[in-house]
N, C-alpha and C positions, 0 to 999 in steps of 0.2 A: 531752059525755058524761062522768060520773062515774063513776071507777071505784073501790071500795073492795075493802080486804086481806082475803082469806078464811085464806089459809095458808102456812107457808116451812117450804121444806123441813128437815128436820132430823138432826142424827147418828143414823146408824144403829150401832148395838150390838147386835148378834145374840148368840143364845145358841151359842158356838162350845163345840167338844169340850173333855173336861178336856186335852186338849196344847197348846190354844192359849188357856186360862183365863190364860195368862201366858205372854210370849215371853220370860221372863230365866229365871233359876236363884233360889230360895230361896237360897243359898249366898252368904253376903256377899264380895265383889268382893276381892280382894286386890292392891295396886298397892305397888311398889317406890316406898320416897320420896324415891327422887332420880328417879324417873319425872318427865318434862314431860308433863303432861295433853296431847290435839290441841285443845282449847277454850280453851286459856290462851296460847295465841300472839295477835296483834295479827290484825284482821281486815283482809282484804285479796284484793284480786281474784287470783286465781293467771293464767298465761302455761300453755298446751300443755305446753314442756320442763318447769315448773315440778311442773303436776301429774302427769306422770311421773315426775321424779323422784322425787315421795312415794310414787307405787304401789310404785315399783320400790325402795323403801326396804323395806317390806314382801316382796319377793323373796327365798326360802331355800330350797334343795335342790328346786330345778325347783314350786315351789308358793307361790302369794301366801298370807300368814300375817294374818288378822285387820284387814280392809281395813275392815269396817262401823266398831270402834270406832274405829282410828288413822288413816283416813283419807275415808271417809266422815262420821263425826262433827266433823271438823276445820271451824270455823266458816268458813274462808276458803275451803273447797270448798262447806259449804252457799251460801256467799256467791256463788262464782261460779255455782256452776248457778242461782243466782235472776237474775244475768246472762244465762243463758241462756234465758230462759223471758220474758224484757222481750221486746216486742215494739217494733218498732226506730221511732225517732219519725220524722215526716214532716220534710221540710225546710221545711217553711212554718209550723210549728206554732209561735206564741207563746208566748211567754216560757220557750222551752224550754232545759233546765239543761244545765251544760257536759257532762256524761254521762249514760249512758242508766240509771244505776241508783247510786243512793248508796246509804249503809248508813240513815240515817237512812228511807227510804222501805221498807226493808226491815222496818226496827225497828218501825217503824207497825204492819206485818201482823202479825206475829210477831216474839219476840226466837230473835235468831240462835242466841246463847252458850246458852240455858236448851235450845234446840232440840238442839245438840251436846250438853249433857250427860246430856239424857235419852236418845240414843241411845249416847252411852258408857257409861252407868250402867244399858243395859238396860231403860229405864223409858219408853221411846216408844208413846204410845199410838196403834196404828192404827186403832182402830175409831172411834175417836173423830175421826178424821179425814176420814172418809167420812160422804159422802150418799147416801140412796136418794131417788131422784128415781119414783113412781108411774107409772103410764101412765094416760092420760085414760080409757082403755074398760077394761069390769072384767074380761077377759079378756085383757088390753095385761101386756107384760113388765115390768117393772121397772130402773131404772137405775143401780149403784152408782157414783158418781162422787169421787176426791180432790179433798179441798181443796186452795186453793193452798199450803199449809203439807204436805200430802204430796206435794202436785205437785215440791216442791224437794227431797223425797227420792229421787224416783224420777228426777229427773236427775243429781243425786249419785252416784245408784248405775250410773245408766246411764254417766255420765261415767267412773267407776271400770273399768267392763269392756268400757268401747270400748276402752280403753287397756292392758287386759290382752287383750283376745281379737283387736282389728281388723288387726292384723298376723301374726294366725294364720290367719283367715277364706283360703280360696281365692279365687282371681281373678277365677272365675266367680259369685260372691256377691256380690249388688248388692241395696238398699234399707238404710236405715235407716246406711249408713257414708258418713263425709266423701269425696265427689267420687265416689261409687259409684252414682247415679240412674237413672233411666228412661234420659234421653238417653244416659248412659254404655253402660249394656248394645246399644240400639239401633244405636249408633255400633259398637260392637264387632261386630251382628252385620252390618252392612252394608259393613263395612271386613277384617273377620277371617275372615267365615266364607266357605267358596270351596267348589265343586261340592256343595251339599247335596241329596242322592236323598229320601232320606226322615227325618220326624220325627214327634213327639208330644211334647202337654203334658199334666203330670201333673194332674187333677180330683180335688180334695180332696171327701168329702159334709162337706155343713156341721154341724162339731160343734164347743165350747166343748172346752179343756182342762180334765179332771178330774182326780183327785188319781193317776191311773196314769203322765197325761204330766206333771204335775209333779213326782211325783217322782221320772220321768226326768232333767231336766229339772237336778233339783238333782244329780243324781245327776253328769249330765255338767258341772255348776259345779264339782261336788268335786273331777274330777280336775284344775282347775287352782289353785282354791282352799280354801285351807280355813280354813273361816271358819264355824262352826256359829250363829254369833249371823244373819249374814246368812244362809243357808239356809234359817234357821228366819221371818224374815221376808221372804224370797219366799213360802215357804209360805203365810204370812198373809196377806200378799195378794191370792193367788189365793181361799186360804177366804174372805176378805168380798168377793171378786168386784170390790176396786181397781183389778185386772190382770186383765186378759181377751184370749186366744189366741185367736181362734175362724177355725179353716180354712176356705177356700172363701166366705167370709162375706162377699167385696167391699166388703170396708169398711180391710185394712190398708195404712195406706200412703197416705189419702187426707184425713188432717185431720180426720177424724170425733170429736165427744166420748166414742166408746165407746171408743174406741181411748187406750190409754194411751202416753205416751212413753216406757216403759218393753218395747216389743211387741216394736219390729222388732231390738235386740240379742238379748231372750231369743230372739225366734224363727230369728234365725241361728245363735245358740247349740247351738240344739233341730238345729238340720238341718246345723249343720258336721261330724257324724260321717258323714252320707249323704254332703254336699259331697267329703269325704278320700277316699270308698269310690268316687265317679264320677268324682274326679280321679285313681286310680290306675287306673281303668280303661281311660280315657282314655293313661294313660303305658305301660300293656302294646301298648295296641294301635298308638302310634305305635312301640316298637321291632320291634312283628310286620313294621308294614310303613316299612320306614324310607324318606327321602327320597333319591333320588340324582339326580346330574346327566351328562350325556356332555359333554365341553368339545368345544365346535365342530361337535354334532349339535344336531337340534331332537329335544327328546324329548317327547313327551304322556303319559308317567307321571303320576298324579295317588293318588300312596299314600290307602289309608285312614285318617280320622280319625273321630274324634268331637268334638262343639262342646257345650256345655250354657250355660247361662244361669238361674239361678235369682234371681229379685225378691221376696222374705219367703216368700210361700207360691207363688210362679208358678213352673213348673218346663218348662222346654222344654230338650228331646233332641234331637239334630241330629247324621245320620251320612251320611257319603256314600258307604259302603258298600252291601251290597246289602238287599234287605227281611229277610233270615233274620237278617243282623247287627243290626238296628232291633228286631227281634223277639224276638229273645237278651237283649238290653241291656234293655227295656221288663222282661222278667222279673225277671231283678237289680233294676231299680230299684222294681219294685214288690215283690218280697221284702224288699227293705232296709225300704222304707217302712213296709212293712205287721206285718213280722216284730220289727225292730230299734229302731222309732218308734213304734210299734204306733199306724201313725193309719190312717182307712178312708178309703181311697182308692176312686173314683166307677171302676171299670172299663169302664162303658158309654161316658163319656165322655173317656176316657182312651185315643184309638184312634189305629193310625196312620193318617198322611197321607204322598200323596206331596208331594215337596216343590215338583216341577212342574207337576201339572197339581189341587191343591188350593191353597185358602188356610188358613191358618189363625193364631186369634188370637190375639194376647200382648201385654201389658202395654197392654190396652186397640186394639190397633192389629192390624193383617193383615198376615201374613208370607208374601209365594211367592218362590221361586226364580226367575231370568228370566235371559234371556241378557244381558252388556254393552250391548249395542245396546238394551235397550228403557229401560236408565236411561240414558243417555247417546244417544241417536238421533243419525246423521248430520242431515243438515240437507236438507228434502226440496228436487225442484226448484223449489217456487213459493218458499221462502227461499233458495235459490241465485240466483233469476234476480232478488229482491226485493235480494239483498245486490250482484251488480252493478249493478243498476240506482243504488243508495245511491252505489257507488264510481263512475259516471259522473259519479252530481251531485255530487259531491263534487270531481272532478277539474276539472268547466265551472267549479263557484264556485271552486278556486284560480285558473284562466286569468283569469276577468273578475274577480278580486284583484287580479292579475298586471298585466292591462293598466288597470286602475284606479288601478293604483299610478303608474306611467307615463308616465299620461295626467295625472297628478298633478304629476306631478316634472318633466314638460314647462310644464305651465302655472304652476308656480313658477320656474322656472328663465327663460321667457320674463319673469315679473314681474321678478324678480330683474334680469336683462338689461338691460330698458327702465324701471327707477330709476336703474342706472349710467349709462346713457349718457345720461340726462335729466340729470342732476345735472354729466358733463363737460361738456355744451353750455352749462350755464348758470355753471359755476363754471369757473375752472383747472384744478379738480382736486377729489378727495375730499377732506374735514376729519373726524376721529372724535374724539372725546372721551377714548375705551379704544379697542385694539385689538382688532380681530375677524378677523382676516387668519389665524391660526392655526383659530377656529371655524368658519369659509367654507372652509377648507380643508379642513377633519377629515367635512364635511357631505358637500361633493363629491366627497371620496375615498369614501366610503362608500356614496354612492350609486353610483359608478362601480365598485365592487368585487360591485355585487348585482348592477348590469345585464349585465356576464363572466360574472358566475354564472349568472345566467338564462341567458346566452346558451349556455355552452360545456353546459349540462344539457341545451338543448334541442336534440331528433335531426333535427327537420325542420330548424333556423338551420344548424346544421352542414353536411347534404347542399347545401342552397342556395348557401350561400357556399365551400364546399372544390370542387364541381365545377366555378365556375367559374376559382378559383385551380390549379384541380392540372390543368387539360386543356387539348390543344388546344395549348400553349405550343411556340412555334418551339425554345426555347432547350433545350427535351427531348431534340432533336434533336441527332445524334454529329459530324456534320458541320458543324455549326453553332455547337458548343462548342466543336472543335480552331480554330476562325477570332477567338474571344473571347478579350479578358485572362482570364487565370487569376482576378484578383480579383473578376469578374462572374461567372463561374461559379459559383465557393464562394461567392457571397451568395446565387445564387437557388439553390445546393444545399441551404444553410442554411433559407433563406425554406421551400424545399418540407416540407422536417424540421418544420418548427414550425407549417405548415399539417396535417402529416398528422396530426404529436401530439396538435394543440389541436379540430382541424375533422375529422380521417379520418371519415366517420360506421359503417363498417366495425368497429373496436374496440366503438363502444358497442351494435351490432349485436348480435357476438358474445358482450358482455359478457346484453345482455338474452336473447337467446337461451340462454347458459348456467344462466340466473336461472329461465325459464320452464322448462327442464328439468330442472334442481333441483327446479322446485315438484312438476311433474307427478311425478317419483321418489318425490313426496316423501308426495302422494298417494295411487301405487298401494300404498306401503310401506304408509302408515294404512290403506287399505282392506284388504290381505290382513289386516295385523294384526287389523283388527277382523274380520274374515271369518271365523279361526282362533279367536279368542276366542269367536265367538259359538257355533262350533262344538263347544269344549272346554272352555268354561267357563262357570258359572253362579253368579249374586249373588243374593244376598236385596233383595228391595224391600218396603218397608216405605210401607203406606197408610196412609188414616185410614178407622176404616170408615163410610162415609160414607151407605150406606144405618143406621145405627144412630141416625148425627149426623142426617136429617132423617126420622127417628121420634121423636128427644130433641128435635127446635126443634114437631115437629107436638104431640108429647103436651102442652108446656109450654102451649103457646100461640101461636109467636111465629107460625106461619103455620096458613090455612082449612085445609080439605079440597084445597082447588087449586092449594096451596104458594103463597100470595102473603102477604105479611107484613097481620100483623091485632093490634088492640093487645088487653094483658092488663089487663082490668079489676079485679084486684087489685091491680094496682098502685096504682090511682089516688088511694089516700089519702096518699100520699105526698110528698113535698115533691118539686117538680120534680128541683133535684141529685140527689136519693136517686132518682129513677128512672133517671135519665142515668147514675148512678156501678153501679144494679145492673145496666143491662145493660149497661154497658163493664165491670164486673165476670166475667161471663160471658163475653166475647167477645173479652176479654184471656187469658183460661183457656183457653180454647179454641186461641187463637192460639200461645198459650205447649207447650201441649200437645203439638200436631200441628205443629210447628215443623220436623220432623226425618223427614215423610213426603212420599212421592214425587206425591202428591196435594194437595198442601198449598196451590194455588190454588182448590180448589175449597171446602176451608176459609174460605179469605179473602171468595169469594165467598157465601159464608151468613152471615158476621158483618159484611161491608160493605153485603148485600143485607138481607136477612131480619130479623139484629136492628137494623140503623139505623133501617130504614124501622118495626118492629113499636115501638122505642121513639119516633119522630115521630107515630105512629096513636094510642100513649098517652096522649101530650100533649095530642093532637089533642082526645082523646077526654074527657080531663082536664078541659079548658079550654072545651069544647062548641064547637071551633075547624074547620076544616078541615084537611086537610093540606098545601093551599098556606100556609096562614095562622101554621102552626104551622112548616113551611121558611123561611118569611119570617124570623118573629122566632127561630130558634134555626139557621137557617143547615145546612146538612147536615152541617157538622161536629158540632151539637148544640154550643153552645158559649152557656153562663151566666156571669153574673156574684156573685162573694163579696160579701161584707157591704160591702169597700172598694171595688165599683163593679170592680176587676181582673178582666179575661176570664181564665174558663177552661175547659179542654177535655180532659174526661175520659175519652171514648167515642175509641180510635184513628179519624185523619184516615184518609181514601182514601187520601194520600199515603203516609204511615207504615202503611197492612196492604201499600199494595204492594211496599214497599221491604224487608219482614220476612221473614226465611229462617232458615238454620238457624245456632243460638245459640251459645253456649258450654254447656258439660257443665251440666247440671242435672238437679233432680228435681221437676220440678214438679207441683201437686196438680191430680188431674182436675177436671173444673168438676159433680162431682155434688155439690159440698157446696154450690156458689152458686147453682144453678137451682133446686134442689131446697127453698131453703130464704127463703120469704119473713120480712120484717121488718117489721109494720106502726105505725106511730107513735100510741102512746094521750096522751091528756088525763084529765088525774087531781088531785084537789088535795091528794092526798098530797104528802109530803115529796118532795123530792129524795135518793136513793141515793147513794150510791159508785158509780163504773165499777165494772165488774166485771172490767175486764181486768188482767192481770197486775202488781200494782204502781202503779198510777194513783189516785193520788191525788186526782183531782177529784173534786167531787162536783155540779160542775151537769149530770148525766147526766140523759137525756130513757130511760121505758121505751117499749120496743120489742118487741111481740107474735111471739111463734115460730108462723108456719105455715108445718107439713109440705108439701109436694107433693103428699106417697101420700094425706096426707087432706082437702087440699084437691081430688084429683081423684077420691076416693075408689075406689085400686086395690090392689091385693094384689103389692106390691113382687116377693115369690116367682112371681109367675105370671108367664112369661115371655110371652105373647101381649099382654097389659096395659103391662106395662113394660120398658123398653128392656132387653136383656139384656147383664151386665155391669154397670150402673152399679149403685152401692152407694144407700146411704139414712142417714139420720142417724136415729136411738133416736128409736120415737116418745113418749117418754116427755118430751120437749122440749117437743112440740107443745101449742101454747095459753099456752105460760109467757113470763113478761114479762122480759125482760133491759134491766137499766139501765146504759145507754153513754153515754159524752160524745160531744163531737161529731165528734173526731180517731178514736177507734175505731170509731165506726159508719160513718164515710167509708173507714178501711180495709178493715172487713167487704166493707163494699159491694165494695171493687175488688179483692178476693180478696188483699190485702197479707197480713192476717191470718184465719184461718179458728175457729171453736168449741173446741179446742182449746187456742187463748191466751187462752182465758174463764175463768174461773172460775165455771163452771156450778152451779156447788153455791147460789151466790148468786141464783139468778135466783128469781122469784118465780110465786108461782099466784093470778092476781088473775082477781075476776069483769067 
């Protein structure tokens, strides 16, 4: 099949207002000429302390002073945020350079220096750096997307106000800050928050910011900076729609290309004055009711608190006070919201819940309150009587250890025996070459030091052998011992001493019985405790919602009407890895996701069941094979060979999903950008492209067709009967367009390394 170029997309240049005909001043620039330019320093990657210290060089009477020209223009910060937008090489990748981004790959896309100057000199064109990407239907939205050449401004500049704002943010503000993610907040609220009665999550109606929240927006930039050259280009970004806020819209925070890297600081930005008003709120009401303790009483005081958790736009309220306090608070916060942020908040869906006998959902996942015992269960009797039964056999196979060992050391010891005295009947004597008199010794002392051990451990050899040395004996007897020497008494007084010490079986008696009433103490202790806890206190538990997750594997495809895995015939033009790598793409995301819920086997069970077997049906189906046939040759691990003949296995083993739990702190992206989004491989006898991903230089890149989900299954993303509710969707404005990748970033794509986001979308093409 041939495919020829209809059209590429191109810079958009709108007719903006006369206030944004020009982002500089008519007014020629005035510079002191013993000024050091920030473009005329040596370029160079900067270090964390480093570029604080430049911010903070700019720091004067509580306000940063002119951070776009003196420190965002500085080439060695453009320089470093193009480090941060590299997307990190694979370890297997050939002929890969001793770092992930030199200047010279840089200089290729753009010059660094010509880029700082036009942002010190005022002269940066942003329209010019955008694309409007069409939509396929003539009533489809439109897409405005940066270049990578603006893409490295808007992490410059992001870079600039993580480091003036991320140390002012509240505790309760998570998304879009270093080590602040999903997992962070979730951890916090199943570790932190204690008796929760009642709550509510804030429902944003889905609206775009217009120029009322932005310029809010600059308004609250200004009280920490001032910096009118920057103000005025945030502004401009929002007017050509580079940047785009849109609440409620399930798309921030999730690697989508609508979503700019530039979202999730402005948008904690936007809400760190609400953040300050629910964190003092929070501080009145813990001195109303403060904490105290009785020393040497048990007390069940449990003061009022309040908990929050805010995720860019997700906003959950958490009190364990009573509903009138839940209800009080709810008003505050939607006066604040609504009054002081001026955004429209969904009131209908904005209700409370209790927090025991509802669920409800946040950050993609189901939150209820539950007593200790139900995350933590004792162990019922069939694993009590399954765990003694373990410790019998476990006790048999040390005994027949024990006498195997024994039976060992006897039938050596008999060999040993009858070589010596074979060898004096026929010689004088032994002859040896080296001595082994020292070795023979160190053997049998050692074996003689375990068989005392054995023996004096064991309570049955004890009783056997001490009753009959300690009874019964004449010499016990008072009349019997005044008729003896004195010297035979004190030996068998002695003898009896070192029988009771070593043989009494009384002591070891005593000692296990002390042992077992220890334990049972030890027991009833943990069960009141748990008894009391379950009574007085209450956790958050945190699921995966799992009726959501098998409507997302039924809508996709991976399983019939009868929930049994069935393969996706889209996939099938595909190269076998590229099938393997997209659905272990997916079902690493998934696994990665849900990592940190109390449910999380039944996760493992949909991605070990449902997509293994729906991608062996593919293949199956691929190949016009069956599915034994298709088991045979790729094994149930799903396991292929590279070019050099090397196995390898990209789909997690059954070993590795069972041995997976919960991680270290991260923020990982849902998997609505990987299921959601097919890649199909065209043949063309066009040229070969550039990758398109950030900085890559290759150019033997294969194109690859975007198709949507919503329009491959042709449904209405917004209707919530149609399509799972909560997951996001990627601009359909993509769909049908051709992106050209090399081989290493379309293997990333696949396995969710990298997401649309590290593209350079602006470059993809619209071929027929």
């Amino acid at each position: 099949m041939l495919i020829h170029l209809r059209k590429i997309a191109t810079p958009w240049k709108p007719n903006l207002s006369s206030s944004f005909n020009k982002l500089y001043s008519d007014r020629p620039l005035k510079h002191s000429p013993l000024l050091k330019l920030p473009f005329q320093h040596s370029v160079q990657t900067l270090t964390r302390p480093q570029l604080e210290a430049l911010v903070l060089s700019r720091f004067s009477q509580g306000k940063f002073f002119d951070l776009l020209r003196n420190v965002v223009a500085s080439p060695s910060v453009l320089f470093t945020a193009s480090q941060n937008l590299i997307t990190p090489l694979p370890s297997n990748r050939l002929n890969a350079p001793d770092s992930l981004l030199s200047f010279d790959m840089v200089s290729s896309c753009f010059s660094v220096e010509d880029m700082a100057r036009e942002l010190y000199e005022n002269r940066f064109d942003v329209g010019a750096c955008c694309v409007r990407l069409e939509s396929s239907e003539e009533k489809g939205e439109f897409l405005v997307l940066p270049n990578l050449k603006l893409k490295v401004l808007l992490e410059a500049i992001r870079i600039v106000l993580e480091i003036v704002y991320d140390e002012r943010f509240v505790t309760f503000s998570y998304g879009g800050r270093v080590g602040m993610g999903r997992h962070t907040a979730i951890r916090y609220l199943k570790n932190s928050v204690q008796n929760p009665s009642w709550w509510f999550t804030v429902a944003f109606r889905r609206r775009k910011f217009d120029s009322v929240h932005v310029n809010k927006l600059c308004l609250l930039v200004q009280e920490k900076i001032k910096d009118d050259i920057l103000i005025l280009m945030l502004k401009k970004l929002f007017e050509l729609e580079a940047v785009q806020i849109e609440l409620g819209g399930c798309y921030l925070g999730r690697g989508f290309p609508q979503e700019s890297g530039l979202c999730s600081i402005l948008s904690n930005i936007y809400f760190n004055g609400f953040d300050k008003e629910l964190q003092q709120i929070r501080l009145e009401k813990n001195e109303e009711n403060p904490k105290f303790s009785l020393d040497g009483t048990v007390s069940f005081h449990n003061p009022v608190k309040i908990y929050a958790v805010r995720y860019l736009d997700e906003i959950l309220v958490i009190t364990s006070g009573s509903k009138m306090l839940i209800m009080e608070l709810k008003s505050q916060v939607l006066r604040y919201l609504e009054g002081n942020l001026e955004l429209e908040v969904d009131r209908m869906n904005t209700a409370i819940h209790s927090a025991v006998s509802e669920k409800i959902s946040f950050l993609g996942m189901e939150l209820q309150a539950v007593p200790p015992s139900v995350l933590h269960p004792p162990m019922s009797e069939k694993a009590i009587r399954a765990r003694k039964k373990y410790l019998r056999q476990k006790e048999v196979r040390a005994i027949e250890l024990r006498n195997a060992r024994e039976r060992n050391r006897k039938k050596l010891g008999l060999k040993i025996l009858g070589h010596v005295f074979k060898k004096l009947k026929r010689t004088d004597g032994l002859k040896y070459e080296f001595q082994i008199e020292k070795e023979v010794t160190e053997i049998f002392r050692n074996w003689a030091d375990e068989v005392v051990r054995d023996f004096l451990e064991s309570l049955e050899d004890n009783t056997e052998w001490h009753r009959p040395l300690s009874a019964g004996d004449f010499l016990s007897l008072k009349h019997i011992r005044n008729q003896l020497p004195v010297d035979l008494v004190n030996a068998y007084d002695r003898f009896q001493d070192q029988v009771n010490q070593h043989l009494n079986p009384l002591k070891a008696k005593k000692e296990k019985a002390r042992e077992d009433e220890k334990k049972r103490l030890g027991e009833e202790e943990r069960y009141a405790k748990r008894t009391v806890e379950d009574l007085t206190r209450l956790c958050i538990k945190v699921e995966a919602p799992i009726e959501l997750v098998r409507k997302a594997v039924k809508m996709i495809g991976f399983t019939n009407k009868m929930g049994r895995p069935r393969p996706i015939s889209s996939l099938i033009a595909l190269e076998d890895t590229d099938i393997i790598k997209w659905y272990a793409g997916v079902g690493r995301r998934w696994l990665d996701f849900f990592c940190c819920c109390h449910n999380y086997k039944t996760v493992k069970t949909i991605v070990t069941y449902h997509l293994r077997f729906s991608c062996i049906l593919t293949l199956a189906e691929k190949h016009e094979s069956t599915k034994r046939e298709a088991m045979k040759h790729y094994s149930k691990d799903l396991k292929v060979f590279d070019l050099n003949g090397k196995e390898e296995m990209h789909f997690p083993t059954e070993r590795e999903v069972k041995m997976l739990g919960e991680r270290n702190l991260a923020d990982p992206y849902p998997v609505d950008g990987a299921f959601s989004l097919f890649l199909i491989r065209l043949v063309t006898d066009e040229d070969s492209y550039p990758c398109i991903a950030h900085f890559c230089n290759r150019t033997d890149s294969i194109l690859y067709r975007v198709r949507l989900l919503q329009k491959t299954l042709n449904v209405n993303p917004s209707n919530g009967v149609e399509w799972v509710r909560g997951m996001g969707v990627i601009h359909e404005s993509l769909n049908q367009r051709c992106l050209p990748l090399c081989a290493d970033h379309i293997s990333d794509l696949y396995m969710g390394k990298i997401n649309l986001q590290d593209l350079d979308c602006t470059l993809s093409l619209d071929m027929d």
